[in-house]
C-alpha positions in Angstrom: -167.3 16.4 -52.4 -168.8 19.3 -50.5 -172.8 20.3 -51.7 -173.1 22.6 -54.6 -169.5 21.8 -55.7 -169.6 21.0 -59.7 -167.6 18.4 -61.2 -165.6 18.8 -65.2 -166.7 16.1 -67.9 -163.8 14.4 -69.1 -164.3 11.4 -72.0 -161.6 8.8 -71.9 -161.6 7.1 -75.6 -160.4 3.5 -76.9 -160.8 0.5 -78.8 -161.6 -3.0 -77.8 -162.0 -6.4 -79.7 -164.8 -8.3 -78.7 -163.9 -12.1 -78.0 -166.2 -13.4 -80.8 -164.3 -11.4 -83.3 -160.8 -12.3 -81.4 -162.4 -16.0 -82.8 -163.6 -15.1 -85.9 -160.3 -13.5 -87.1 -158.4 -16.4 -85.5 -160.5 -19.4 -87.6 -161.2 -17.5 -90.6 -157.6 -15.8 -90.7 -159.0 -12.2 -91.3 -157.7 -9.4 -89.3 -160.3 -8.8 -85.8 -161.9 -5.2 -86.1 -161.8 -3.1 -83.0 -164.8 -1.3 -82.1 -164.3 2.3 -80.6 -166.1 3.5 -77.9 -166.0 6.4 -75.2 -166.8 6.6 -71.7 -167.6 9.9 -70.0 -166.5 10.9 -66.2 -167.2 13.0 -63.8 -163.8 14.5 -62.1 -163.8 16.9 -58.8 -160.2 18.9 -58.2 -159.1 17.0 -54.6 -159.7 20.9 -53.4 -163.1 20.2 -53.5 -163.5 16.9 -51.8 -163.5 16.3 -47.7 -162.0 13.3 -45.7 -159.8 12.5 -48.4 -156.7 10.0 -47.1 -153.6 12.2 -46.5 -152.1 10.1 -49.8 -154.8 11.7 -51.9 -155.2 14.7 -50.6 -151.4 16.1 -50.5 -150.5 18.7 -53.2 -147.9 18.0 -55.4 -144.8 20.2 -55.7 -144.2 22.5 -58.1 -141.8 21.9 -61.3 -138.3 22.7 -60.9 -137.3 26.1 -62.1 -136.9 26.7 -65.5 -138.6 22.8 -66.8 -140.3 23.1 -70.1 -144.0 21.2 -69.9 -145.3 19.7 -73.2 
């Protein structure tokens, strides 16, 4: 990342079941609850960065003509 360059916020959201209520649900028989949770990133366009590895750093190419993108 170069100085000054600014980064986008992106929040990646899920559930996970704990291993004590993986247990609980398995000796009482009850279904385990998940517990949600969200963890926040900071992401830089590959433009941005230096000294990336020539694996990182190559652009992608574009779509064929004529492809519909959801």
């Amino acid at each position: 990342m170069r100085k000054g360059e600014r980064g986008t916020t992106v929040v990646y959201a899920d559930r996970f079941v704990p291993e004590d209520e993986r247990q609980r649900s398995h000796e009482t028989g009850e279904e385990a609850h998940a517990v949600p949770f969200l963890k926040r990133f900071t992401v830089f366009n590959a433009a941005q960065c230096e000294s990336l590895p020539e694996a990182i750093a190559a652009t992608a190419p574009p779509p064929p003509p004529g492809l519909i993108e959801p």
